[in-house]
N, C-alpha and C positions, 0 to 999 in steps of 0.2 A: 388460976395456976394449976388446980386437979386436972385438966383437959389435954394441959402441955404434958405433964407428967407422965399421965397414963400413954402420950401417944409415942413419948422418946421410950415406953418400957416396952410397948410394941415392935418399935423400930430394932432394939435387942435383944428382944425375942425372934425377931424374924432372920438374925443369924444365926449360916449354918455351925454347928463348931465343928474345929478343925485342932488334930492334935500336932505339937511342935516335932519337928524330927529332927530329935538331938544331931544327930551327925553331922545334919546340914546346917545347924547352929555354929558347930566345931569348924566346921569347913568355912565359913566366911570371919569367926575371929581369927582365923590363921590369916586368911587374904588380907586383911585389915590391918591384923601387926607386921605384916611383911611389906604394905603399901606404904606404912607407917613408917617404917626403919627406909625406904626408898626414898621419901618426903625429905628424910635425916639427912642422907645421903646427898641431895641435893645440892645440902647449902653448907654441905663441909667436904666431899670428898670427889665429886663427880666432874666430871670436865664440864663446860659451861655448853659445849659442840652437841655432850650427851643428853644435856636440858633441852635445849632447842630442839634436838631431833625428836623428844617424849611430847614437848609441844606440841609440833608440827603431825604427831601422830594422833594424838589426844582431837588434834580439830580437824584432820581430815576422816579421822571414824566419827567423831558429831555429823560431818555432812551426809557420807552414811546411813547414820540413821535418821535424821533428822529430812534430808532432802530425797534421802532411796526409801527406805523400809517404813517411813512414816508417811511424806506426801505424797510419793509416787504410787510406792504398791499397798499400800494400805489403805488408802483415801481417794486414790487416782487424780490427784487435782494438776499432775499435767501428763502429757506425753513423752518418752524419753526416746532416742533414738540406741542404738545398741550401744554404743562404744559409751554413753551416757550411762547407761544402765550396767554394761561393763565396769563401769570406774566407779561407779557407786557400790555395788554389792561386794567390790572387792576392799573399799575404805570401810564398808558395815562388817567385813569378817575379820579384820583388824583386831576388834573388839573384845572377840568371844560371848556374843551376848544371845548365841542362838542365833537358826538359820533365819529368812528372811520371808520366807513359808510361815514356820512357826510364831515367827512375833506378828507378823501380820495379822494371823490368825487369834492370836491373844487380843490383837485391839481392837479388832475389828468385834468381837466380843464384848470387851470392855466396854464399846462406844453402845452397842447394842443393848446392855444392860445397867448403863453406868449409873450407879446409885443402888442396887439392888446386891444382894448376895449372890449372883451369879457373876456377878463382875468379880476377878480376883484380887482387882484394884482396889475396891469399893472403899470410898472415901471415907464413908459413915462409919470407918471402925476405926479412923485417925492417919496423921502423915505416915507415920514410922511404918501401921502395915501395908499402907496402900502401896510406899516405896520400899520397902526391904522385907518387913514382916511376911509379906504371904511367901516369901521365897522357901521359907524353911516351915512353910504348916502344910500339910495333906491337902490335896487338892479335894474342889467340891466336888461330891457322890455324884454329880450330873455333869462335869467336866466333859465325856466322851459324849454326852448325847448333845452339848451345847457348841462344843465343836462342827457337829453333824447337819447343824442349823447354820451356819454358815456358808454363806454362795461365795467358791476360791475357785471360781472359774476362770476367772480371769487373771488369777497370776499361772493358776496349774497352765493356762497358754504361752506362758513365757518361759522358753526352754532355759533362758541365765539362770533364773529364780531353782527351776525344776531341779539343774544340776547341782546345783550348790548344795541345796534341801538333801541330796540324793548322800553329794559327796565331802558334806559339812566339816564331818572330823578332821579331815585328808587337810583342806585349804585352809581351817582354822589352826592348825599344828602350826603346818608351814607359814601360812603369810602374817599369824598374831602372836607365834611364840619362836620359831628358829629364827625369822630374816631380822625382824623388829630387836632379839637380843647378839646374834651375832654380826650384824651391821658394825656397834660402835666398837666393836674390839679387833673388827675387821679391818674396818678404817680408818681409825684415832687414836686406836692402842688404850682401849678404853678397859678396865679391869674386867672381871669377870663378875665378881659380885655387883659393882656398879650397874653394870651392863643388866642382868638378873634382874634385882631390886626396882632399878629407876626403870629402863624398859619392859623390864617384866610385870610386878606384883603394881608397884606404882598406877604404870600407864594406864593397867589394865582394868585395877581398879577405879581411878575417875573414869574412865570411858563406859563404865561398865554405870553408873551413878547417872550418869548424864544420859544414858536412856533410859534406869529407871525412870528419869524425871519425867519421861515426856508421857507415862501412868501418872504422876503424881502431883505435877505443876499447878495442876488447878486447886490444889490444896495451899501453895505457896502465895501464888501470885491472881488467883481470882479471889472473888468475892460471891457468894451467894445468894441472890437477889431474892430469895424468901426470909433470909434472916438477916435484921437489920443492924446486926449486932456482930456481924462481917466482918468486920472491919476495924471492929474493938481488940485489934493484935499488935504487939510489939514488931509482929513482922513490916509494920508500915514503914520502920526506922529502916528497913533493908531491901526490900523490895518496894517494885510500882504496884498496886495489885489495883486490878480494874475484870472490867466483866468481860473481855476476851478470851478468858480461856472456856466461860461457860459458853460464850459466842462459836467456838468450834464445835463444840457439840452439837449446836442447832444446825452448823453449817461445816462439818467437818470437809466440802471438798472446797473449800476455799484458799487458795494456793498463799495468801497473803496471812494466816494465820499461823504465826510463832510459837514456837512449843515450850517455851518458858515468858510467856506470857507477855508478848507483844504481839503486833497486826503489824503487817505491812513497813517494817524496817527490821537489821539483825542480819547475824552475817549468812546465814543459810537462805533467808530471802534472797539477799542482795547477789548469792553464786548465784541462784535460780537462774538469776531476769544477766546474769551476762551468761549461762549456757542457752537461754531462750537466743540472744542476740549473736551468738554461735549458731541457732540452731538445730542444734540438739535437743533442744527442751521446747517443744510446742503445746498447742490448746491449752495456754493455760487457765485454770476453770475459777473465776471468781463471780460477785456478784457488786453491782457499782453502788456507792453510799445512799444516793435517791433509796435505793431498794430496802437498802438495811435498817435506813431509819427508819423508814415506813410501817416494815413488817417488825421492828423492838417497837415500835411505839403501839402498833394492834397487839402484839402481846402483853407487854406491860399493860394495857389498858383493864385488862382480866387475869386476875389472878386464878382461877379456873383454868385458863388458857394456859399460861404460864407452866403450870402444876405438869400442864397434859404435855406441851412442849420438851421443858426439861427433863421429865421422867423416860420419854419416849423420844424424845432427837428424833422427830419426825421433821426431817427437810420437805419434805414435797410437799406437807402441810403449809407447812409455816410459811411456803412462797404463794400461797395461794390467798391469804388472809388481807 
């Protein structure tokens, strides 16, 4: 037991600390009780036109981010043609969740370091910071040089991305906070607080939650195949949790990998493969089950191997084994 011990005191020693910035604490209970009082609103006072339309918002910014700023330009696992990447970036500014430049650039960090204290995700300090905590602590003293390590050549080529990045404020004002709350009072006669509240603070808030997730899911719904005690959670009563989501890390361009922890079914899959049958959406980059079994079974085999894989998301390795 001395051996476990001493090495989880390492593991919290080896974070960096980070001081809370109260303001930014202040600023998300507001968002939170004003999401809260929307949620209210819903089921006592809102026209039933103005729920559907919060819906229908709420899951065209998922695709957004989930099928633009995560699989596309984040991971590249297909090709989009413009009007594709048009309609994505504009469902991802919906949001407010930051440009499409910058989160990219956060994940693709994340994935580069995931598990270590340069991630700002970093799982080993719990769900709550990996999802919401680090929003309001001091970034890490290496933030601009870990940045700088980052090859964003290939989005800085795509002038959609470039302009957005450039003219972020501009299209987030307009297309996630004037059209999205003056719609239903434009069209339905829908009050103004309603309108605020449910399209506002509400929408904004889950949308904004459901990209956190796609930092934090592997904390929900994976399992950690070095501890076998994984899986010894009350979350089994609520989620599927399986080893998928650590499966994208080893193989993050694999277009069939779900961001709340499924492979290969879910409704952001299932847009993909009818814009693919559009057209729009080509090369899509997977790897066929023969392959996957093959190379989890050679790792599995080695826990040495394993250690080196996980810590390092070394894809090009791992297909060679």
């Amino acid at each position: 037991m001395a051996p476990q011990t001493e090495e989880k005191k390492d593991v919290k020693n080896d974070f960096v600390k980070r001081e809370i910035i109260w303001p930014k604490v202040l600023f998300w209970i507001y968002i939170h009780c004003c999401a809260a009082y929307g949620a209210l609103l819903i089921f006592t006072d809102a026209k039933l036109t103005t729920t559907l339309f919060c819906l229908l918002l709420i899951m065209v910014t998922s695709l957004g981010n989930t099928l633009g700023t995560h699989r596309l330009w984040a991971h590249k696992t297909y090709t989009a043609a413009w009007p594709l990447r048009l309609l994505l970036i504009t469902f991802q500014t919906l949001g407010l969740t930051g440009s499409v430049y910058d989160w990219a650039l956060d994940h693709r960090i994340h994935h580069k370091y995931h598990g270590t204290d340069k991630d700002k995700y970093n799982f080993k300090r719990g769900f709550f910071f990996a999802h919401m905590g680090n929003r309001y602590h001091t970034s890490n003293p290496e933030s601009e040089h870990l940045h700088n390590q980052i090859d964003m050549r290939d989005i800085e080529e795509d002038q959609i991305v470039m302009w957005q990045n450039r003219l972020y404020w501009v299209f987030a004002i307009i297309l996630g906070v004037i059209l999205p709350v003056n719609t239903p009072m434009e069209y339905w006669n829908e009050s103004g607080v309603n309108a605020v509240y449910v399209l506002g603070f509400f929408r904004i808030a889950v949308s904004i939650h459901m990209v956190w997730l796609i930092n934090s899911a592997n904390i929900l719904w994976g399992l950690d195949p070095l501890d076998k005690r994984s899986a010894d959670t009350n979350l089994v009563f609520l989620v599927n949790k399986s080893l998928w989501p650590q499966y994208h890390y080893l193989l993050p361009f694999d277009y069939r990998s779900g961001e709340y922890g499924t492979y290969n079914e879910g409704c952001s899959t299932a847009f993909l493969r009818i814009f693919a049958a559009l057209g729009w959406a080509t090369d899509l980059r997977t790897i066929d089950t023969n392959t996957i079994r093959d190379a989890l079974q050679s790792v599995l085999s080695s826990r040495s191997h394993w250690l080196k894989y996980w810590r390092n998301g070394r894809t090009s390795i791992i297909l060679k084994i």
